[in-house]
N, CA, C and O atoms as a GROMACS GRO file, in nm:
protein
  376
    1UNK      N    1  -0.088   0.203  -1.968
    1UNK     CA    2  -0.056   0.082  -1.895
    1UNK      C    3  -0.093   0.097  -1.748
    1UNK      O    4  -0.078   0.205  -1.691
    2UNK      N    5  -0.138  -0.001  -1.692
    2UNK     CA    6  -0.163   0.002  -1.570
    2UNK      C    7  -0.030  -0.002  -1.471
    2UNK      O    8   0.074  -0.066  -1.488
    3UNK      N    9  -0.076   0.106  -1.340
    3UNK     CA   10   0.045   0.121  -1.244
    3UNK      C   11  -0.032   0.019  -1.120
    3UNK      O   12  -0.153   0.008  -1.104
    4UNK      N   13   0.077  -0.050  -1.040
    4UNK     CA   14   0.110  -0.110  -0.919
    4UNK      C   15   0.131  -0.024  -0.794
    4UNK      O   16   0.188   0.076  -0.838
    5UNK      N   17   0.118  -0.011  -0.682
    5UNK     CA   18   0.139  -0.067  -0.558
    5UNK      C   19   0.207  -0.143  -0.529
    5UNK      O   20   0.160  -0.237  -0.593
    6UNK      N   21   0.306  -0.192  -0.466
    6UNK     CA   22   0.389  -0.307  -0.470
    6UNK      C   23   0.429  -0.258  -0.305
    6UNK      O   24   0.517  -0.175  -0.281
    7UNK      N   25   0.356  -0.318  -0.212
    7UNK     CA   26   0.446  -0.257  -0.053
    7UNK      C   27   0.442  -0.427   0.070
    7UNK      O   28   0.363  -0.517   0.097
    8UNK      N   29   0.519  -0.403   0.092
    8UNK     CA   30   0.561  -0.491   0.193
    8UNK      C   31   0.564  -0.419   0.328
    8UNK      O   32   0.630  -0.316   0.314
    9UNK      N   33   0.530  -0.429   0.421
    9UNK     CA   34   0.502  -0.463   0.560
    9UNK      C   35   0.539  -0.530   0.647
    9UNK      O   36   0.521  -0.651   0.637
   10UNK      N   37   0.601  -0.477   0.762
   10UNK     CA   38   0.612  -0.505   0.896
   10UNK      C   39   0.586  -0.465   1.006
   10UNK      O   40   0.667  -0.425   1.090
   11UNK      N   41   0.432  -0.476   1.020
   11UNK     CA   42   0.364  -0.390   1.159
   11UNK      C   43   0.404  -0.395   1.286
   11UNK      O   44   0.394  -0.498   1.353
   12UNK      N   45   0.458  -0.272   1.337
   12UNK     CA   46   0.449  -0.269   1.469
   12UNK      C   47   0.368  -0.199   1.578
   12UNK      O   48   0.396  -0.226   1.695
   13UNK      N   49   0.293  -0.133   1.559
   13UNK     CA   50   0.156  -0.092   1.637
   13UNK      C   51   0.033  -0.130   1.553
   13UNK      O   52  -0.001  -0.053   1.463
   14UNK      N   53  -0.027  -0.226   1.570
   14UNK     CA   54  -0.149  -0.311   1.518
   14UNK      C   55  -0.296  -0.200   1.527
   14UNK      O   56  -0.389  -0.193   1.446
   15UNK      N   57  -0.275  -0.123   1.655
   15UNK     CA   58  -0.392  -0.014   1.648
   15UNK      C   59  -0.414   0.092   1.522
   15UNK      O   60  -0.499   0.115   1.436
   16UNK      N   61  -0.289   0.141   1.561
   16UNK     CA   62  -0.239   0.281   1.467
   16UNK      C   63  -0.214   0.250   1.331
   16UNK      O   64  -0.223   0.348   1.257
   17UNK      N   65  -0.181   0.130   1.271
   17UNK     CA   66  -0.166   0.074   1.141
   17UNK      C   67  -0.324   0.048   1.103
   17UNK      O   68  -0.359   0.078   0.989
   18UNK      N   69  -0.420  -0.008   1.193
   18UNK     CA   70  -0.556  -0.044   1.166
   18UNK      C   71  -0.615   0.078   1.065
   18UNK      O   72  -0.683   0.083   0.962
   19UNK      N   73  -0.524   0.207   1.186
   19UNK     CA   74  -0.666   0.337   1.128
   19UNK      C   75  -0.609   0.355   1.020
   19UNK      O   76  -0.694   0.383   0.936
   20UNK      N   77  -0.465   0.353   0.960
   20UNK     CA   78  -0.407   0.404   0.809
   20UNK      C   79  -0.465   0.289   0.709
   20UNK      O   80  -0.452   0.305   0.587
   21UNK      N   81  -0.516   0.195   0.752
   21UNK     CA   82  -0.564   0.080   0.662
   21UNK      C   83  -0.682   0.146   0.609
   21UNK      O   84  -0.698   0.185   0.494
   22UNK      N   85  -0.771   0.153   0.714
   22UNK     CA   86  -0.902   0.279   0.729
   22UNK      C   87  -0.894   0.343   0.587
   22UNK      O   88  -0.928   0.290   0.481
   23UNK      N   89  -0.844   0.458   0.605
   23UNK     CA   90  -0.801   0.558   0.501
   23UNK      C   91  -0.743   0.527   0.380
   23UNK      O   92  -0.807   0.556   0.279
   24UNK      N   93  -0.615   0.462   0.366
   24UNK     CA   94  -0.571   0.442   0.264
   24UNK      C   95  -0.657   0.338   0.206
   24UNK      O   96  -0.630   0.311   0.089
   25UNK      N   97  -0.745   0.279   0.254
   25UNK     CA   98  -0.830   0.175   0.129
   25UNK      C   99  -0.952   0.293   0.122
   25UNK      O  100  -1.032   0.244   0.042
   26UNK      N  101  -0.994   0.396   0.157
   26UNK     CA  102  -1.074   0.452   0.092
   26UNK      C  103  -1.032   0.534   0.019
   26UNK      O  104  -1.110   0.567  -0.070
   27UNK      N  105  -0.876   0.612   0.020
   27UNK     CA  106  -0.788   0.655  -0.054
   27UNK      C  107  -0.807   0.565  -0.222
   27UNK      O  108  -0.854   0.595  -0.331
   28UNK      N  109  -0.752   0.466  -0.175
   28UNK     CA  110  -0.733   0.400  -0.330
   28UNK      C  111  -0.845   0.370  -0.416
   28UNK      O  112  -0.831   0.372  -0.539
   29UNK      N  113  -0.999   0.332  -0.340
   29UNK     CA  114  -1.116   0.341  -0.342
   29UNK      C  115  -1.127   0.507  -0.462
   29UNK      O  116  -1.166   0.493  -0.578
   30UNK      N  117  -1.097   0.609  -0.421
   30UNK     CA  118  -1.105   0.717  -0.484
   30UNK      C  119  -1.069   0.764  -0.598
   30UNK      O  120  -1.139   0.836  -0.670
   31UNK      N  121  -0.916   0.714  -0.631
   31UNK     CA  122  -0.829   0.679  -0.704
   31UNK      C  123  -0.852   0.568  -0.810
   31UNK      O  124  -0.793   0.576  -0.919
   32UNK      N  125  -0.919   0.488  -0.788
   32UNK     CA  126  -1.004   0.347  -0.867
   32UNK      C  127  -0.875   0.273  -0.854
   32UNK      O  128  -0.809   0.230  -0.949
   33UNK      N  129  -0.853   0.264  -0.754
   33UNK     CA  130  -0.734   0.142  -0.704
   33UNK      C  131  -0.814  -0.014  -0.705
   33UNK      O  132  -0.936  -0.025  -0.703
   34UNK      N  133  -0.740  -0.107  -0.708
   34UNK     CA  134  -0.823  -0.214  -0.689
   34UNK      C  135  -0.667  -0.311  -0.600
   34UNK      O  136  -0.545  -0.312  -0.618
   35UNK      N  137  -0.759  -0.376  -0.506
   35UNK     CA  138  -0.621  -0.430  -0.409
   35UNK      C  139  -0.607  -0.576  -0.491
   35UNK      O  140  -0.726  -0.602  -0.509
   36UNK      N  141  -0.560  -0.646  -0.529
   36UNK     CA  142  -0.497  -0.750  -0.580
   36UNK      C  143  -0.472  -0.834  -0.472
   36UNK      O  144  -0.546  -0.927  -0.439
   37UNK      N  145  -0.359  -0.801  -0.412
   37UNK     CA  146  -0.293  -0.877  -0.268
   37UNK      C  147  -0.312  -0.788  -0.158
   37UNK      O  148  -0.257  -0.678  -0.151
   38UNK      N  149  -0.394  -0.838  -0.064
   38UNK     CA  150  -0.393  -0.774   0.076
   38UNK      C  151  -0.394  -0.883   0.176
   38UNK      O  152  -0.495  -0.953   0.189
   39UNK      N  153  -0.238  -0.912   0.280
   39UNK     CA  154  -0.216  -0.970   0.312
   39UNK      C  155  -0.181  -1.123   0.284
   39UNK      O  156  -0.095  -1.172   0.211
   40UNK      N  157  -0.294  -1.192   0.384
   40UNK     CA  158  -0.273  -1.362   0.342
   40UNK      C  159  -0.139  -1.404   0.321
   40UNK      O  160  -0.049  -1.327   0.288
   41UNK      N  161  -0.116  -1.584   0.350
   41UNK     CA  162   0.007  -1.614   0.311
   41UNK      C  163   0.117  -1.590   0.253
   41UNK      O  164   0.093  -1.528   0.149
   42UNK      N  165   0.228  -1.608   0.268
   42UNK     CA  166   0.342  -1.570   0.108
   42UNK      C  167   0.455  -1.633   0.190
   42UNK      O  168   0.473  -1.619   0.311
   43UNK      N  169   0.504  -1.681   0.130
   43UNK     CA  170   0.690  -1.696   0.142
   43UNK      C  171   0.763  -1.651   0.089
   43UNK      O  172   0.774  -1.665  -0.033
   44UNK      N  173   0.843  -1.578   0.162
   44UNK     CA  174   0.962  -1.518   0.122
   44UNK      C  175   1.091  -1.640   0.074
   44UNK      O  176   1.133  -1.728   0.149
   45UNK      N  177   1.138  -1.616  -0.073
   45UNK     CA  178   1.196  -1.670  -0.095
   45UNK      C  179   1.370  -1.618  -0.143
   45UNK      O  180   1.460  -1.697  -0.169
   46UNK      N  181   1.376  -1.527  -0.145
   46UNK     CA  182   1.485  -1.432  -0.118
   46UNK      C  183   1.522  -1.256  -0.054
   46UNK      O  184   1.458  -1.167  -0.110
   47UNK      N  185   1.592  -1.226   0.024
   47UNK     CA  186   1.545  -1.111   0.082
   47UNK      C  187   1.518  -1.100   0.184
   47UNK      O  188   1.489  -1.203   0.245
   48UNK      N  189   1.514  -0.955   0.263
   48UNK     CA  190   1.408  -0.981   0.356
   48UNK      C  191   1.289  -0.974   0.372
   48UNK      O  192   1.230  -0.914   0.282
   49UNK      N  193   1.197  -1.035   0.495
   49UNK     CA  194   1.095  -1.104   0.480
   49UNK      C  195   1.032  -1.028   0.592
   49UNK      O  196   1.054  -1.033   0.713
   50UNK      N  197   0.929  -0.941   0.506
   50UNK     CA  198   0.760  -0.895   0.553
   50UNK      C  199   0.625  -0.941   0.556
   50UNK      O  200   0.536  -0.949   0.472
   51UNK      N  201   0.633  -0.964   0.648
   51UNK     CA  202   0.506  -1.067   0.668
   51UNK      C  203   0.370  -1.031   0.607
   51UNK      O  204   0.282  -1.114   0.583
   52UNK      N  205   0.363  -0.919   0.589
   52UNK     CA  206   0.241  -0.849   0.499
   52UNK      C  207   0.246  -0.810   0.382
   52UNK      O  208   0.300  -0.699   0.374
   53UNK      N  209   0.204  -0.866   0.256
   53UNK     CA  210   0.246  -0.792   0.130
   53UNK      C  211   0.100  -0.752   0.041
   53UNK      O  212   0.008  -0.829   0.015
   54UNK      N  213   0.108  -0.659   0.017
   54UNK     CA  214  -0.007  -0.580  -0.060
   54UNK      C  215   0.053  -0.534  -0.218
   54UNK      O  216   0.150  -0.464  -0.246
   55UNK      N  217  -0.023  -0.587  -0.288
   55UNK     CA  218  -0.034  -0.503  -0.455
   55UNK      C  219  -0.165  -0.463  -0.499
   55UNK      O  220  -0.245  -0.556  -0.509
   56UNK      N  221  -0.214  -0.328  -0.533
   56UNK     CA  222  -0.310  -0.284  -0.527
   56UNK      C  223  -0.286  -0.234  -0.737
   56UNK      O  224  -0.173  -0.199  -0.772
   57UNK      N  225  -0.352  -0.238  -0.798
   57UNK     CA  226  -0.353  -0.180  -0.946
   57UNK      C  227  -0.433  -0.084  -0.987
   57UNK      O  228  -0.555  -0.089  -0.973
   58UNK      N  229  -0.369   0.012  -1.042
   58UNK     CA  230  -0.449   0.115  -1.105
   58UNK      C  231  -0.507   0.150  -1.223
   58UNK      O  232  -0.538   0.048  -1.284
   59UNK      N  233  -0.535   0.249  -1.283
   59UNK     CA  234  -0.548   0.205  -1.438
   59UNK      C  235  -0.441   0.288  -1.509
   59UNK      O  236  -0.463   0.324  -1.624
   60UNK      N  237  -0.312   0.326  -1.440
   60UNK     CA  238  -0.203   0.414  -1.492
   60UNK      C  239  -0.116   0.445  -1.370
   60UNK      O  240  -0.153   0.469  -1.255
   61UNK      N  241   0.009   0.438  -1.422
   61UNK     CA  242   0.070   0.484  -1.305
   61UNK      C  243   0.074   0.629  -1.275
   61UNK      O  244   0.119   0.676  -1.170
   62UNK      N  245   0.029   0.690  -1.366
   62UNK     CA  246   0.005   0.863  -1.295
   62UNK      C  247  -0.122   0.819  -1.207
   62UNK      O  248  -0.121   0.906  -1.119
   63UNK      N  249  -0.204   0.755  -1.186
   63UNK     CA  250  -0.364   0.744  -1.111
   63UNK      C  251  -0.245   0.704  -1.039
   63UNK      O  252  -0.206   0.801  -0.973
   64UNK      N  253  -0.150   0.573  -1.018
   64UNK     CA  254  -0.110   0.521  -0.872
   64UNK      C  255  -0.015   0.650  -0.804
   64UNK      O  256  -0.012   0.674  -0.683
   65UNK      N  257   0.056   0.719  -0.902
   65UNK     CA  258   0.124   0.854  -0.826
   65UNK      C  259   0.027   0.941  -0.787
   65UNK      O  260   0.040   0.966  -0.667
   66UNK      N  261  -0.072   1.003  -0.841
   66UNK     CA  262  -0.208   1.076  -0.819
   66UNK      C  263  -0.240   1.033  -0.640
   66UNK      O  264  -0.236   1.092  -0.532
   67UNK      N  265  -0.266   0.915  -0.682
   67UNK     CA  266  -0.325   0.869  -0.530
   67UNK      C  267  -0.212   0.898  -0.379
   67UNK      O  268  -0.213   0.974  -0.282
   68UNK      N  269  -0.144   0.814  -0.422
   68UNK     CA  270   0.010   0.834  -0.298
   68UNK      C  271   0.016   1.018  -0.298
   68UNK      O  272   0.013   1.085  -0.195
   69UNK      N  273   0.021   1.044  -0.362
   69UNK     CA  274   0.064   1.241  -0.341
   69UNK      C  275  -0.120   1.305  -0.308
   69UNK      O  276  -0.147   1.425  -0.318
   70UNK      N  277  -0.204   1.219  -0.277
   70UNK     CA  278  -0.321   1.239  -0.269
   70UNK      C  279  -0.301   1.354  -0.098
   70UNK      O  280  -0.202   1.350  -0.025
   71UNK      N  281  -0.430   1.446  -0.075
   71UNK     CA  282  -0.480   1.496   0.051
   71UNK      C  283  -0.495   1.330   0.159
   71UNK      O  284  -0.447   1.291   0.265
   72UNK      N  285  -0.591   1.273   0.056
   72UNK     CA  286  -0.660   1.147   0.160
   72UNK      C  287  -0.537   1.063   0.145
   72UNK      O  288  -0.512   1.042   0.264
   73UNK      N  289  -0.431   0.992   0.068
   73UNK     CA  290  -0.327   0.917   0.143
   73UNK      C  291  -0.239   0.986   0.188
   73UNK      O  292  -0.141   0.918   0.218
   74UNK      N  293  -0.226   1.118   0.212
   74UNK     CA  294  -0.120   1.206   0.309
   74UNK      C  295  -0.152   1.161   0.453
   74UNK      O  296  -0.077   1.123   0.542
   75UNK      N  297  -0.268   1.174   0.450
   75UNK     CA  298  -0.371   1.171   0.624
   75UNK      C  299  -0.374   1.053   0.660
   75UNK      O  300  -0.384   1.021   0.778
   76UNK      N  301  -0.363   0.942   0.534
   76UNK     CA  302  -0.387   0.775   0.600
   76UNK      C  303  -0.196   0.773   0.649
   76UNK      O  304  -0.156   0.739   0.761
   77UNK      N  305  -0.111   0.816   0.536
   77UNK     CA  306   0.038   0.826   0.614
   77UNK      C  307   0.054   0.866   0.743
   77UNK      O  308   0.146   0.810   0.803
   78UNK      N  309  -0.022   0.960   0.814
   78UNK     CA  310   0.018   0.998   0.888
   78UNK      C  311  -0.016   0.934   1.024
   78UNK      O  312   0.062   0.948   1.118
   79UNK      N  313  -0.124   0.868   1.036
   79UNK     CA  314  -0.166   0.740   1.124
   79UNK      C  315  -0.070   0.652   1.107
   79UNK      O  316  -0.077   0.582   1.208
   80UNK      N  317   0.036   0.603   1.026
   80UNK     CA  318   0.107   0.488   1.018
   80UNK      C  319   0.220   0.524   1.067
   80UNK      O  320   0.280   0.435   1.128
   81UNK      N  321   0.264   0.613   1.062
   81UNK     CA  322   0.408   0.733   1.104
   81UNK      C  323   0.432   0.633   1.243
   81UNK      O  324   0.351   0.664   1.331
   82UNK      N  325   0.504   0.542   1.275
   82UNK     CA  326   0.599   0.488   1.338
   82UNK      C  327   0.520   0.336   1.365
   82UNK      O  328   0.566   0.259   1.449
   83UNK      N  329   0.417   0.307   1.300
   83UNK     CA  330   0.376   0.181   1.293
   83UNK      C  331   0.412   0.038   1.242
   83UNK      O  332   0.410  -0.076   1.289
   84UNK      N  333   0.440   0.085   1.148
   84UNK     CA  334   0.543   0.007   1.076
   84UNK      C  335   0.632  -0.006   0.986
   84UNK      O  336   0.622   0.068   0.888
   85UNK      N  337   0.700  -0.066   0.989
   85UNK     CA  338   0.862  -0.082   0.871
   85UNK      C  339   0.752  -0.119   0.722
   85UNK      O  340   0.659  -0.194   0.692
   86UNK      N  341   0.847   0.007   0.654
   86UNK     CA  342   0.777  -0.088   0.487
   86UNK      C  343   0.867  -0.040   0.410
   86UNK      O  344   0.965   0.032   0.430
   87UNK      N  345   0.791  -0.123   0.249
   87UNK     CA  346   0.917  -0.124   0.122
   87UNK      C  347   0.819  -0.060   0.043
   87UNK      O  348   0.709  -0.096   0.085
   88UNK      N  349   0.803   0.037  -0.074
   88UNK     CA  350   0.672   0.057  -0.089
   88UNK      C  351   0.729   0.100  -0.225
   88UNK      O  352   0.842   0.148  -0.229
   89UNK      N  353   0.661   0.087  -0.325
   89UNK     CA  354   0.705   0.093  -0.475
   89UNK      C  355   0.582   0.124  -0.565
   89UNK      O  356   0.469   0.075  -0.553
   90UNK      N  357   0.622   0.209  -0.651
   90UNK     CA  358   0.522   0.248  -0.747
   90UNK      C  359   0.557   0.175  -0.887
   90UNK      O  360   0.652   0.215  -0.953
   91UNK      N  361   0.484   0.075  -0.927
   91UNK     CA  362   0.553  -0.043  -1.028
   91UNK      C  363   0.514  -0.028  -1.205
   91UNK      O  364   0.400  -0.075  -1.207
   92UNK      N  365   0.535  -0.004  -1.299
   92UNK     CA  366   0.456   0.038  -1.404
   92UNK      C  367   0.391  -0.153  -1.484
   92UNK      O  368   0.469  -0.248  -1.490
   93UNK      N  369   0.275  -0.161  -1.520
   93UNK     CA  370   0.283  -0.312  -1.534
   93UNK      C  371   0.335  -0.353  -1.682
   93UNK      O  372   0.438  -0.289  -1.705
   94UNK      N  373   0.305  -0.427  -1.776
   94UNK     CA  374   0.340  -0.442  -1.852
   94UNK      C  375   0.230  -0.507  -1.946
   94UNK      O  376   0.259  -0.538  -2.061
   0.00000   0.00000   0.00000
């Protein structure tokens, strides 16, 4: 079954979040991630509300754990390290 990405976002350094964008899409790129939702509109309709929401799919959720415990998304984490607030979930699909 295919695994999810499921992260929500609230940027607060727009530079330093840019470069983890950098990385982690060539991260998932590696991984055979494919982004689904990156960014664009959404309303929050219960909860709180992150203005950025990303779902990226894999072809298994060991590939979406594979990737996150990856060398290359360790290094894109570490550019984001006080950039912004997030919710970030590893989702199994169905």
């Amino acid at each position: 079954m295919a695994g999810y990405w499921v992260v929500k976002v609230r940027v607060t350094d727009a530079a330093a979040y840019g470069a983890y964008a950098k990385l982690a899409s060539e991260a998932v790129a590696k991984y055979g991630g494919r982004f689904l939702v990156r960014g664009g509109p959404a309303t929050t309709m219960e909860g709180e509300d992150f203005p950025r929401n990303v779902v990226i799919e894999f072809s298994s959720v060991e590939q979406a754990h594979a990737c996150y415990g990856s060398p290359e998304y360790k290094e894109a984490l570490a550019c984001q390290e006080g950039a912004a607030d997030r919710m970030f979930a590893v989702v199994e699909g169905v």
